[in-house]
C-alpha positions as CSV (number, residue, x, y, z in Angstrom):
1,X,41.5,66.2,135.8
2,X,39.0,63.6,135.0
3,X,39.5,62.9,131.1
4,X,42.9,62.6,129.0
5,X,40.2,63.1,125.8
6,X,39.4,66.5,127.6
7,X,43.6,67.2,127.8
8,X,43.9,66.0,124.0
9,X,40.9,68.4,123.0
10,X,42.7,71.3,124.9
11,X,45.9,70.6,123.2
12,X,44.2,70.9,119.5
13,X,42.3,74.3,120.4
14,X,45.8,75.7,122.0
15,X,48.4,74.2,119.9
16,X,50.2,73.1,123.3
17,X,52.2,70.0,123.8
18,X,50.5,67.5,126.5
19,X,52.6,68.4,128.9
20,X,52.2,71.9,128.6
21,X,48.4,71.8,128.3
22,X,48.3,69.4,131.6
23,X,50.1,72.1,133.2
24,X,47.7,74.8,132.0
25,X,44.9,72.6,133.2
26,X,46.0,71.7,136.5
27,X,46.9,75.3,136.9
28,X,43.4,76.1,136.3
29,X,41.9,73.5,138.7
30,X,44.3,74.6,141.8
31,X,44.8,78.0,141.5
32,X,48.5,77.3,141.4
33,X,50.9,78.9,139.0
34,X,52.3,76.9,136.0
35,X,55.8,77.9,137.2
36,X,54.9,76.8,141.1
37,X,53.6,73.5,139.6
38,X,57.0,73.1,137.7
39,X,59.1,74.1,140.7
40,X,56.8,71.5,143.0
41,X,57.5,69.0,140.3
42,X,61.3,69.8,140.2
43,X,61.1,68.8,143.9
44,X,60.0,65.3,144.0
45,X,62.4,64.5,140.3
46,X,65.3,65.9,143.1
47,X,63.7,63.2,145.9
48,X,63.3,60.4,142.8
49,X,66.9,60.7,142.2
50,X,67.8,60.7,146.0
51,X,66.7,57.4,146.1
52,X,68.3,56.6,143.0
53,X,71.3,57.3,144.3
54,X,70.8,55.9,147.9
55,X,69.5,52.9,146.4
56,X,72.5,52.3,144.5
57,X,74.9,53.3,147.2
58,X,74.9,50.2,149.2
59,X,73.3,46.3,149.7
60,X,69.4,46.8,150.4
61,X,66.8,44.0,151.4
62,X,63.4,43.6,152.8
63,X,62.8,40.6,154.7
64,X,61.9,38.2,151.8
65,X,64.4,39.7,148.8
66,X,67.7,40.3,148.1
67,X,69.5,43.0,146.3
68,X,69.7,41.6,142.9
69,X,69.5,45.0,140.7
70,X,73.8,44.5,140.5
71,X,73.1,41.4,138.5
72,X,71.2,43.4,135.8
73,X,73.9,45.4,135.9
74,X,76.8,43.1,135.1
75,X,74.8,41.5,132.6
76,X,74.2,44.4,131.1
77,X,78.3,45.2,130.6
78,X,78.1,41.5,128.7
79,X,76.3,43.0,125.9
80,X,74.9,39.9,124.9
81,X,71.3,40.5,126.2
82,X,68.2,40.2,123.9
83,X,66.6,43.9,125.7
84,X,68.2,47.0,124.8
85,X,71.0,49.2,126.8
86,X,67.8,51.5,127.8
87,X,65.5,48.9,128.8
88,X,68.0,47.2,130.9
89,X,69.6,50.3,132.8
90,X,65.4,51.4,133.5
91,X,65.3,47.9,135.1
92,X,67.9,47.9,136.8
93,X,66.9,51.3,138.2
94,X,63.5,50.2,139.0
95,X,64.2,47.2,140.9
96,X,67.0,49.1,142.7
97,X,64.7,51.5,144.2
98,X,61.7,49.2,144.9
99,X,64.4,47.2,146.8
100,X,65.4,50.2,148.6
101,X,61.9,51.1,149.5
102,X,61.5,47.6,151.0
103,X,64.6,48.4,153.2
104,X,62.5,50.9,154.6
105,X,64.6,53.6,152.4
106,X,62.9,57.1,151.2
107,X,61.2,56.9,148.0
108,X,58.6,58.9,146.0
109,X,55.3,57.3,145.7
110,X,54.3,57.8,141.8
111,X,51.5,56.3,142.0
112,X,52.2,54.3,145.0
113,X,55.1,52.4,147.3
114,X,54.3,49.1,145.4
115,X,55.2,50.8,142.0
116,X,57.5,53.3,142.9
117,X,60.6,52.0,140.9
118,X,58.6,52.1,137.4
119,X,58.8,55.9,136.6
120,X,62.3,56.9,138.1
121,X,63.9,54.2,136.2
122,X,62.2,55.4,132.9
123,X,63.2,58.7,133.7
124,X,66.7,58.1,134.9
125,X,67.1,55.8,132.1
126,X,66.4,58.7,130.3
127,X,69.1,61.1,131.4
128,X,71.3,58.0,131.0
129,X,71.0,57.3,127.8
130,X,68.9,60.0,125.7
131,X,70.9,63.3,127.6
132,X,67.6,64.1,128.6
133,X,68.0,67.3,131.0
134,X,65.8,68.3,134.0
135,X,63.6,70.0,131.8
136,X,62.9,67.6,129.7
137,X,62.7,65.1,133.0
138,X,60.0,67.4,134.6
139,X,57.7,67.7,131.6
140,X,57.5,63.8,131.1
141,X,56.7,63.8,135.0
142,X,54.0,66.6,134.8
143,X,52.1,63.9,131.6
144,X,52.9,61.2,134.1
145,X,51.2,63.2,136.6
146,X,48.6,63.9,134.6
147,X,48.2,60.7,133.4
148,X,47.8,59.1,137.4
149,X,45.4,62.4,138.1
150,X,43.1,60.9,135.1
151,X,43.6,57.1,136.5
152,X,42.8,58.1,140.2
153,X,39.8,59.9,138.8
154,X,38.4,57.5,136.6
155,X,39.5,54.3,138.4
156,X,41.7,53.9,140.9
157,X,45.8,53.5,141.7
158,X,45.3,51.1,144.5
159,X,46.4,47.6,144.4
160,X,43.9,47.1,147.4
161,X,40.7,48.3,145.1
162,X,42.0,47.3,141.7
163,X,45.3,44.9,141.7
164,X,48.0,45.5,140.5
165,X,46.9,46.7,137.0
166,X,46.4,49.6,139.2
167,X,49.3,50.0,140.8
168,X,52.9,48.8,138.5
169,X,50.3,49.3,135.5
170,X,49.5,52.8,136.0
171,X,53.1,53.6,136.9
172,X,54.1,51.7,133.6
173,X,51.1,53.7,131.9
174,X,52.7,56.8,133.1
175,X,56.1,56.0,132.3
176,X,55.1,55.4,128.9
177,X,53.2,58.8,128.6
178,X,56.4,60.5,130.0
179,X,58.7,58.9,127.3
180,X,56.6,60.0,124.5
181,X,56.5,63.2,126.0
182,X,60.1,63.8,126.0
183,X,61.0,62.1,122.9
184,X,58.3,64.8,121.1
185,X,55.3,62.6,120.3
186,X,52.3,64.5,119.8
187,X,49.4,64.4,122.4
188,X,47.8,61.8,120.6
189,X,50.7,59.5,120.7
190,X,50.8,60.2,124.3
191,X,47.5,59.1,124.9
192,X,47.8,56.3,122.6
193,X,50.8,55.1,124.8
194,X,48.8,55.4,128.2
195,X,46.1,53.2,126.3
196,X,48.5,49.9,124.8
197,X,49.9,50.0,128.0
198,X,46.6,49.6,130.4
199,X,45.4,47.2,127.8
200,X,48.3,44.7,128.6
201,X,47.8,44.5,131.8
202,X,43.9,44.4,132.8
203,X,43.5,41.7,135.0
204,X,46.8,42.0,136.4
205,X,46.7,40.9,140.5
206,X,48.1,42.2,143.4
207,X,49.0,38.9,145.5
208,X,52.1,40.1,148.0
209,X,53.3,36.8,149.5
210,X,53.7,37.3,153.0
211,X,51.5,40.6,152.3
212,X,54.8,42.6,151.9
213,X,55.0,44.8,149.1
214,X,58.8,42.8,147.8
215,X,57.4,39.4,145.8
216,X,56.3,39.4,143.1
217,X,56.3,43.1,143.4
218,X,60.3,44.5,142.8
219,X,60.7,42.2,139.7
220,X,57.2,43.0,138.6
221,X,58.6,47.0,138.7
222,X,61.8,45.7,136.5
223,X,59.9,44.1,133.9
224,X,56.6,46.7,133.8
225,X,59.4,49.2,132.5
226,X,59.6,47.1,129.2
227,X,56.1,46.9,128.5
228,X,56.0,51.1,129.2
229,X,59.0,51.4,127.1
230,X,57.5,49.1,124.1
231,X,54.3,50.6,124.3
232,X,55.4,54.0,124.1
233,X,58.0,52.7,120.9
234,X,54.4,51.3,119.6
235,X,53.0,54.9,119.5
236,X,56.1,56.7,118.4
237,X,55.5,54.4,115.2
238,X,52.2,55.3,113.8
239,X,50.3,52.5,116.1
240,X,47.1,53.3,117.3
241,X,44.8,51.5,120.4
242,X,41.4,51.2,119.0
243,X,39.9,51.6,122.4
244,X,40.5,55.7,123.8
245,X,42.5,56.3,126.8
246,X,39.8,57.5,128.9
247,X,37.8,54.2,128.1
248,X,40.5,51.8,128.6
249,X,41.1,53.2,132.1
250,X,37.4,52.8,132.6
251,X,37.6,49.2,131.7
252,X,40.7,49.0,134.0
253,X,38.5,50.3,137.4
254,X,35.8,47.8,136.2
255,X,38.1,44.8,135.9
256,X,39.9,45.6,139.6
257,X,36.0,46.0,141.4
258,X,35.3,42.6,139.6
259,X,38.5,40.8,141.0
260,X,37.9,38.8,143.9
261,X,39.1,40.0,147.7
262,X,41.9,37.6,147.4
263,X,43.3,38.9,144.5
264,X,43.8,42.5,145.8
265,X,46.5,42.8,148.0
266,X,45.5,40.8,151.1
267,X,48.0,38.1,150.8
268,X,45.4,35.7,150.3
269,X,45.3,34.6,146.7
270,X,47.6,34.5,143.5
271,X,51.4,34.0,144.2
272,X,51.0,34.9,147.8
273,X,48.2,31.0,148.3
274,X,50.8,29.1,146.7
275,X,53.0,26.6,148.8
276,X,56.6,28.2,148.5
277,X,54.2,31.6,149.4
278,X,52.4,30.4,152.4
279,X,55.6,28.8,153.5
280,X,57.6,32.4,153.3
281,X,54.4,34.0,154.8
282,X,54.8,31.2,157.7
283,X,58.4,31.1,158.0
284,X,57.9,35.2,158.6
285,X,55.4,34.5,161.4
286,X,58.0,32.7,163.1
């Protein structure tokens, strides 16, 4: 899949949900059956919440951060935070399992290790709070999957290539999609989603300090889920990006060839160059 507008178009002509005219289409490409695509897709939800699980199970850290996802937690219990119940719990998820995956612990790459806490702690928050069942759960992750196909296409989901607009903002882009998706938003909303989301985050680096994939990286999976979760809220309501999907994630490969070397993931620019960075980076040396 190449085009989101191409998905959209398929989705007037058919009368199918985006989900279910993603499916159709990627059924087409590979050959594949809709229902082995499901049951493929069913498999890595089961690995996503493996991790959630194992990630909450115990005390996880890489070498530079703590486990600090209990802390969102607590908070959360106060009920005096400005963020709502949802946002908070898909935080809490998502820095959970990006802490986990710095432990070294088994996660599922969607889109990649850097960003892999963004779209199980949508979807988990999901089941948390909305009910949402594995059905619903699977068709958000076959538009998130979708959505990532398109990205990969068009731009590219790798931090080294594009920063980290490509990375925690595709996975926030596809998280977005997916909520739309299972709250029933049409098509167009979902697209509309995947578009205010990659918009707010062009330009966005990729500067590991230390070049581990930990700072800025597991708090930067927390706080992407809110900017999914907002933008998807944004085109639930009526609001529309000016700019198409397709060309906003054309403008997002642009931006990350444009970005200087430093800037995209070598540890050599951003957060990763400052003092308090190159001391960790040192101190790791050692």
């Amino acid at each position: 899949m190449r085009s989101l507008n191409e998905i959209l178009e398929g989705c007037v002509a058919s009368g199918r949900s985006f989900a279910a005219q993603a499916l159709a289409a990627e059924s087409a490409e590979t050959g594949s059956s809709p229902d082995s695509i499901r049951a493929g897709l069913a498999g890595r939800l089961k690995d996503m919440e493996f991790s959630v699980k194992e990630a909450a199970s115990g005390s996880w850290r890489g070498l530079l951060v703590p486990e600090e996802a209990f802390l969102l937690e607590e908070y959360g219990k106060k009920g005096t935070g400005f963020s709502s119940p949802f946002v908070l719990t898909a935080a809490r998820i998502s820095i959970s399992v990006a802490t986990y995956n710095s432990a070294m612990g088994r996660i599922v790459a969607a889109p990649t290790a850097g960003s892999c806490g963004i779209l199980p702690g949508i979807l988990f928050a999901c089941r948390e709070h909305l009910e949402a069942d594995d059905e619903s759960l699977i068709d958000g992750l076959i538009t998130a999957a979708a959505v990532g196909e398109v990205t990969e296409a068009r731009a590219t989901l790798a931090g080294a290539s594009g920063g980290c607009q490509a990375e925690c903002g595709a996975a926030a882009a596809m998280g977005s999609a997916a909520l739309v998706t299972i709250r029933g938003g049409s098509p167009d909303e979902v697209c509309h989603a995947v578009a205010l989301t990659f918009k707010s985050v062009l330009g966005l680096v990729c500067d590991p300090v230390g070049g581990l994939v930990e700072s800025p990286c597991i708090k930067r999976n927390g706080l992407l889920v809110s900017l999914g979760t907002l933008a998807a809220d944004f085109a639930l309501a009526g609001m529309k990006s000016l700019i198409p999907a397709d060309e906003v994630i054309d403008a997002m490969g642009q931006v990350g060839r444009a970005l200087p070397e430093t800037l995209r993931e070598t540890g050599l620019g951003g957060l990763a160059a400052s003092p308090t960075g190159r001391e960790l980076a040192r101190k790791l040396l050692d």
